[in-house]
C-alpha positions in Angstrom: 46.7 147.0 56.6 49.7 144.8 56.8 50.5 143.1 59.8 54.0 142.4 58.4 53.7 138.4 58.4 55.5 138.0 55.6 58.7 140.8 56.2 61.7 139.2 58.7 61.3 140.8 62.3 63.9 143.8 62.7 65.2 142.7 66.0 65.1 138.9 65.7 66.7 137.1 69.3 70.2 136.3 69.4 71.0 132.8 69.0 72.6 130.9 72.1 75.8 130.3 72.6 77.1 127.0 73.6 80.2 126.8 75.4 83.1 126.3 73.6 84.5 122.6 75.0 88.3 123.1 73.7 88.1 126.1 76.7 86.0 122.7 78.9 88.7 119.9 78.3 91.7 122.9 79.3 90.3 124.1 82.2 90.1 120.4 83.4 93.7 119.7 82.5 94.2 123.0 84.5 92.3 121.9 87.0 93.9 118.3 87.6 97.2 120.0 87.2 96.8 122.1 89.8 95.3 119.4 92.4 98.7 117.4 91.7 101.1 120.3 92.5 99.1 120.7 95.5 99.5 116.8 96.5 103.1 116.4 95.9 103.7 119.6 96.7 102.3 118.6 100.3 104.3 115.2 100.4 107.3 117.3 99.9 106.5 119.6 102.1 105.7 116.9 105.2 108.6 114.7 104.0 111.3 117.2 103.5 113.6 117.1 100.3 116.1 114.5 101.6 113.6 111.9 103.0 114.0 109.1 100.6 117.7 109.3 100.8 118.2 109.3 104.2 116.3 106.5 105.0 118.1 103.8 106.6 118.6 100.8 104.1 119.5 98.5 106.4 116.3 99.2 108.4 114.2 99.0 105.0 115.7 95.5 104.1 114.4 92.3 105.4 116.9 90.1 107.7 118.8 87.6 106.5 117.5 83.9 107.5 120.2 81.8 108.8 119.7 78.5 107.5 121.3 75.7 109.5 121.4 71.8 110.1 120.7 70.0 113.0 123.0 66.7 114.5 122.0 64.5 117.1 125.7 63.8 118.1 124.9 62.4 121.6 122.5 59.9 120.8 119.6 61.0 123.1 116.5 60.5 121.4 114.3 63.1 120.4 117.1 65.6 121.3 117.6 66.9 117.5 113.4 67.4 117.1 113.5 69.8 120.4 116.6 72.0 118.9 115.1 72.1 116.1 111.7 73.2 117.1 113.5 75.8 119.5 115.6 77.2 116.8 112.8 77.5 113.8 111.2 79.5 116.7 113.7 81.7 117.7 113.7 82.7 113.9 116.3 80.2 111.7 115.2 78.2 109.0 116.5 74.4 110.0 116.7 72.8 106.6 117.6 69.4 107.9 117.6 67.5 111.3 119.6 63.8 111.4 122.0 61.9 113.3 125.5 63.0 113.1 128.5 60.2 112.3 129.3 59.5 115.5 127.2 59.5 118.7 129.5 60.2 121.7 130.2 64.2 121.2 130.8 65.5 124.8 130.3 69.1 123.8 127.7 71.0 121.3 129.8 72.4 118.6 128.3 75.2 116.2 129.9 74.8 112.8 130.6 77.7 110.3 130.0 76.0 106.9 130.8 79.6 104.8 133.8 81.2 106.1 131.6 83.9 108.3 131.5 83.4 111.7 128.3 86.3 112.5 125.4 83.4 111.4 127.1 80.7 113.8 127.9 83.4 116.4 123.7 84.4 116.5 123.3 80.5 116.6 125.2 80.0 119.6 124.2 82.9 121.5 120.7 81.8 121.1 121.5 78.3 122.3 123.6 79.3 124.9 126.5 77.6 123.4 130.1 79.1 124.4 131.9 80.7 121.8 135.0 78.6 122.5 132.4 75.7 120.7 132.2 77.4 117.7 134.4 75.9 114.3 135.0 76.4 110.8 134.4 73.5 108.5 134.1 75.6 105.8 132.5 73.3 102.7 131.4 75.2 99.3 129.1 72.0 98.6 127.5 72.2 101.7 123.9 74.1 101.3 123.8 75.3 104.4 125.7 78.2 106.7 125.7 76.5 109.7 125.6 73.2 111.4 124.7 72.2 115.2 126.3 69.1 116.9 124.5 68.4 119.4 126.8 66.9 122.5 126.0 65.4 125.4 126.3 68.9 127.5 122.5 69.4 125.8 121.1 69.6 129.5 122.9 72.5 130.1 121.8 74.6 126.9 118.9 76.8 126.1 115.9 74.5 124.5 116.1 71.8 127.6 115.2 75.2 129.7 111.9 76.1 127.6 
Protein backbone atom coordinates (compact mmCIF):
# COMPACT_ATOMS: atom_id res chain seq x y z
CA UNK A 1 0.00 0.00 0.00
CA UNK A 2 1.23 3.41 -0.80
CA UNK A 3 0.55 6.16 1.43
CA UNK A 4 1.72 8.50 -1.27
CA UNK A 5 4.74 10.09 0.74
CA UNK A 6 6.73 10.53 -1.94
CA UNK A 7 3.95 11.95 -4.81
CA UNK A 8 3.33 16.06 -4.40
CA UNK A 9 -0.27 16.58 -2.64
CA UNK A 10 -2.93 17.46 -5.41
CA UNK A 11 -4.44 20.37 -3.62
CA UNK A 12 -1.33 21.94 -1.98
CA UNK A 13 -2.39 25.56 0.11
CA UNK A 14 -2.15 28.69 -1.56
CA UNK A 15 0.67 30.75 -0.70
CA UNK A 16 -0.05 34.16 1.15
CA UNK A 17 -0.19 37.13 -0.30
CA UNK A 18 1.56 40.13 1.11
CA UNK A 19 0.31 43.32 0.38
CA UNK A 20 1.58 45.12 -2.33
CA UNK A 21 3.43 48.49 -0.57
CA UNK A 22 3.50 50.64 -3.95
CA UNK A 23 -0.67 50.43 -3.40
CA UNK A 24 0.63 51.23 0.91
CA UNK A 25 2.94 54.36 0.14
CA UNK A 26 -0.24 55.82 -2.45
CA UNK A 27 -2.96 55.37 -0.34
CA UNK A 28 -0.81 57.40 2.26
CA UNK A 29 -0.05 60.16 -0.23
CA UNK A 30 -3.92 59.89 -0.82
CA UNK A 31 -4.48 60.03 2.48
CA UNK A 32 -2.26 63.15 3.52
CA UNK A 33 -3.62 64.81 0.40
CA UNK A 34 -6.86 64.61 1.32
CA UNK A 35 -6.43 65.81 5.16
CA UNK A 36 -4.71 69.11 3.53
CA UNK A 37 -7.61 70.02 1.16
CA UNK A 38 -9.66 69.58 4.11
CA UNK A 39 -7.46 72.04 6.34
CA UNK A 40 -7.03 74.75 3.91
CA UNK A 41 -10.02 74.17 2.50
CA UNK A 42 -11.51 75.07 6.13
CA UNK A 43 -9.13 78.16 6.50
CA UNK A 44 -10.65 79.40 3.34
CA UNK A 45 -13.71 78.64 4.20
CA UNK A 46 -13.62 80.58 7.85
CA UNK A 47 -11.45 83.31 6.30
CA UNK A 48 -13.20 84.06 3.22
CA UNK A 49 -11.29 84.55 -0.26
CA UNK A 50 -10.37 88.23 0.21
CA UNK A 51 -9.11 88.06 3.94
CA UNK A 52 -5.45 88.57 3.45
CA UNK A 53 -6.02 91.53 1.25
CA UNK A 54 -8.34 93.36 3.03
CA UNK A 55 -6.49 93.48 6.02
CA UNK A 56 -5.65 96.85 7.18
CA UNK A 57 -1.83 97.47 6.75
CA UNK A 58 -1.70 100.26 8.67
CA UNK A 59 -3.23 98.28 11.59
CA UNK A 60 -0.67 95.28 10.79
CA UNK A 61 2.50 97.66 10.98
CA UNK A 62 4.11 98.64 14.12
CA UNK A 63 4.06 102.60 15.08
CA UNK A 64 6.65 104.72 14.28
CA UNK A 65 8.86 105.82 17.44
CA UNK A 66 9.36 109.40 17.58
CA UNK A 67 12.77 109.93 18.61
CA UNK A 68 13.49 113.36 20.18
CA UNK A 69 15.98 115.48 22.35
CA UNK A 70 15.56 116.97 25.45
CA UNK A 71 16.90 120.96 26.55
CA UNK A 72 16.95 122.32 29.79
CA UNK A 73 16.51 125.95 28.43
CA UNK A 74 15.43 127.41 31.76
CA UNK A 75 18.01 126.41 33.93
CA UNK A 76 15.93 124.60 36.74
CA UNK A 77 17.64 121.64 37.78
CA UNK A 78 16.50 118.30 37.26
CA UNK A 79 13.83 119.76 34.96
CA UNK A 80 15.24 117.91 31.60
CA UNK A 81 15.41 114.30 33.73
CA UNK A 82 11.47 114.69 34.59
CA UNK A 83 10.59 115.46 30.76
CA UNK A 84 12.46 112.99 29.90
CA UNK A 85 11.19 110.28 32.14
CA UNK A 86 7.56 111.50 31.24
CA UNK A 87 8.03 111.39 27.61
CA UNK A 88 10.01 107.78 27.29
CA UNK A 89 6.74 106.87 29.18
CA UNK A 90 4.21 108.22 27.27
CA UNK A 91 5.94 106.18 24.37
CA UNK A 92 9.02 108.39 22.52
CA UNK A 93 12.46 107.22 22.52
CA UNK A 94 14.51 110.48 24.13
CA UNK A 95 17.94 109.87 22.58
CA UNK A 96 19.60 112.60 24.44
CA UNK A 97 18.82 114.93 27.46
CA UNK A 98 21.38 118.24 28.05
CA UNK A 99 21.40 121.78 28.59
CA UNK A 100 20.41 124.00 25.75
CA UNK A 101 22.74 127.18 24.75
CA UNK A 102 21.18 129.61 26.57
CA UNK A 103 19.27 129.34 29.93
CA UNK A 104 16.61 132.10 30.06
CA UNK A 105 13.87 130.55 27.39
CA UNK A 106 10.49 132.03 28.65
CA UNK A 107 8.41 129.50 26.65
CA UNK A 108 8.77 125.56 25.82
CA UNK A 109 9.36 125.40 22.09
CA UNK A 110 8.94 121.97 20.28
CA UNK A 111 11.30 121.89 17.38
CA UNK A 112 10.60 120.06 13.97
CA UNK A 113 14.19 118.86 13.01
CA UNK A 114 12.79 116.99 9.52
CA UNK A 115 10.43 119.09 7.73
CA UNK A 116 7.15 117.15 9.22
CA UNK A 117 5.40 118.76 11.57
CA UNK A 118 2.93 115.30 12.74
CA UNK A 119 6.07 113.86 15.18
CA UNK A 120 6.35 117.47 16.93
CA UNK A 121 2.61 117.99 16.84
CA UNK A 122 2.10 114.30 19.03
CA UNK A 123 5.10 115.78 21.14
CA UNK A 124 3.33 118.80 22.08
CA UNK A 125 -0.03 117.51 22.48
CA UNK A 126 1.34 115.07 24.99
CA UNK A 127 3.19 117.84 26.88
CA UNK A 128 0.56 120.13 26.71
CA UNK A 129 2.54 122.54 24.82
CA UNK A 130 0.48 125.10 22.45
CA UNK A 131 0.80 124.67 19.00
CA UNK A 132 1.73 128.29 18.49
CA UNK A 133 5.28 126.84 20.38
CA UNK A 134 6.00 124.58 17.78
CA UNK A 135 9.11 125.54 15.01
CA UNK A 136 10.93 124.27 12.14
CA UNK A 137 14.65 124.18 12.43
CA UNK A 138 14.88 121.78 9.92
CA UNK A 139 18.73 120.24 10.14
CA UNK A 140 19.61 117.04 7.75
CA UNK A 141 22.65 116.42 10.18
CA UNK A 142 20.67 116.42 13.04
CA UNK A 143 19.77 112.64 14.19
CA UNK A 144 16.81 113.31 15.60
CA UNK A 145 13.07 114.41 14.55
CA UNK A 146 12.34 116.55 17.19
CA UNK A 147 13.72 118.69 19.86
CA UNK A 148 12.11 120.07 23.24
CA UNK A 149 13.22 123.41 24.81
CA UNK A 150 12.32 123.43 27.85
CA UNK A 151 11.25 127.22 29.07
CA UNK A 152 10.56 128.53 32.06
CA UNK A 153 6.55 128.10 31.55
CA UNK A 154 7.53 124.20 32.59
CA UNK A 155 5.14 124.58 35.72
CA UNK A 156 2.40 124.96 33.56
CA UNK A 157 2.93 121.75 31.33
CA UNK A 158 2.10 118.14 31.57
CA UNK A 159 5.11 116.20 33.47
CA UNK A 160 5.05 118.91 36.59
CA UNK A 161 1.24 117.55 36.84
CA UNK A 162 2.17 113.67 37.19
Amino acid sequence: MDIGLDQPEKNPPAPRKSPDVRKIVLNCIIAAAAVAAVYLGYGYITRGPGAARNQDPVATQTPHVIQLDVLNGCGARGIAARFTRFLRTAGFDVVEMKNYKVATMQKTLVVDRVGDLAPARRVAAALGVSEKNIVQQINPDYFVEVSVIIGADYTSLEPQRH
